[in-house]
C-alpha positions in Angstrom: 0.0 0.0 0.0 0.8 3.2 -1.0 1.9 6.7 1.5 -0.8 7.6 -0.1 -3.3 4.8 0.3 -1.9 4.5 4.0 -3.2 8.4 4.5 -6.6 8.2 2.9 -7.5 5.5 5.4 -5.4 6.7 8.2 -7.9 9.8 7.7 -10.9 8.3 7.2 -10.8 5.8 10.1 -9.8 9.1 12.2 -13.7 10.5 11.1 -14.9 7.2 12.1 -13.2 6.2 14.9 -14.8 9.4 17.1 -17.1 8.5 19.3 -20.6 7.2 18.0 -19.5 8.5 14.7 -20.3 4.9 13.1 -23.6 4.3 15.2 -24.5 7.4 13.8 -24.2 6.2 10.2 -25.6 2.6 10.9 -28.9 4.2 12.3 -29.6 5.8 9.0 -28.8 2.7 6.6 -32.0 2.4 5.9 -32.4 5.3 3.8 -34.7 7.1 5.9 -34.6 10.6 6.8 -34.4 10.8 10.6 -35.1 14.5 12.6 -32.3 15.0 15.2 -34.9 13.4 18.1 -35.5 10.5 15.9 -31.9 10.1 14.9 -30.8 10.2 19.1 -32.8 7.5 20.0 -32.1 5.5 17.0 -28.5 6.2 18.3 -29.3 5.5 22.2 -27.0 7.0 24.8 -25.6 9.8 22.9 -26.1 13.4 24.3 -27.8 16.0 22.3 -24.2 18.2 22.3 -22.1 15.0 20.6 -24.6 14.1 18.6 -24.1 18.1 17.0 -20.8 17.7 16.8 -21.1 14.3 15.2 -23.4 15.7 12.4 -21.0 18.6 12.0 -18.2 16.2 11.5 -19.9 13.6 9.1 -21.1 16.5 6.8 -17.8 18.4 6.8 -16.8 14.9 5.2 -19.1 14.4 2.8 -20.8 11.5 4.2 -24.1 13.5 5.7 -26.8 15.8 4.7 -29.6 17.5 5.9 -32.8 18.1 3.9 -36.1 19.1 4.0 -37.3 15.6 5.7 -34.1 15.4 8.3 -30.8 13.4 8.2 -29.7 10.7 5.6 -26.4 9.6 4.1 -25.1 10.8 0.6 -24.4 9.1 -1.9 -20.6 8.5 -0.7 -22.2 7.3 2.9 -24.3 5.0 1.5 -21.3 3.6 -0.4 -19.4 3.5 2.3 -22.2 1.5 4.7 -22.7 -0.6 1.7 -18.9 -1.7 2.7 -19.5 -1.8 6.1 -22.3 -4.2 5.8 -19.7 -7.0 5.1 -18.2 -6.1 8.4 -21.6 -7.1 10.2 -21.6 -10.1 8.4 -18.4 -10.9 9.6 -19.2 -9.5 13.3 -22.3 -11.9 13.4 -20.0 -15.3 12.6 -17.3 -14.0 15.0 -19.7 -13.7 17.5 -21.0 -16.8 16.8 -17.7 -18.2 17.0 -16.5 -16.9 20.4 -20.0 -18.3 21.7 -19.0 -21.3 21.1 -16.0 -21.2 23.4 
């Protein structure tokens, strides 16, 4: 991998890696426009001030908008849950697996 391969992903795991950052993007998979109420108990457990700066942060990025309706993902977020969605494929069978133990 590239230096520059190695700081794309260095910088886009830093977006994610903040604090509900990824819980904020799974609980608008769906497609769904969620208001901020809706979209903080679809979270659970965040507080109104980090969900803000969360939102702030994800739309700086390109990864969140606001419209009429409320919050969704763009067209880059949904591209980029559509990759995570392996990763809960593979969380379900390693759960499954430690189970097991």
């Amino acid at each position: 991998m590239s230096s520059k391969e190695n700081a794309a992903i260095n910088q886009l795991f830093e977006k994610l890696e903040c604090r509900y950052a990824l819980r904020v993007l799974w609980a608008l998979r769906d497609g769904h426009p969620q208001t901020f109420r809706l979209l903080q108990d679809s979270v659970g457990g965040i507080t109104p001030n980090t969900l803000n700066t969360r939102i702030k942060e994800l739309r700086e990025c390109g990864l969140l908008e606001h419209g009429s309706d409320g919050y969704t993902v763009t067209t880059q977020g949904h591209d980029l849950l559509k990759r995570l969605s392996d990763v809960q494929a593979f969380a379900t069978r390693w759960a499954a697996a430690r189970a097991k133990k």
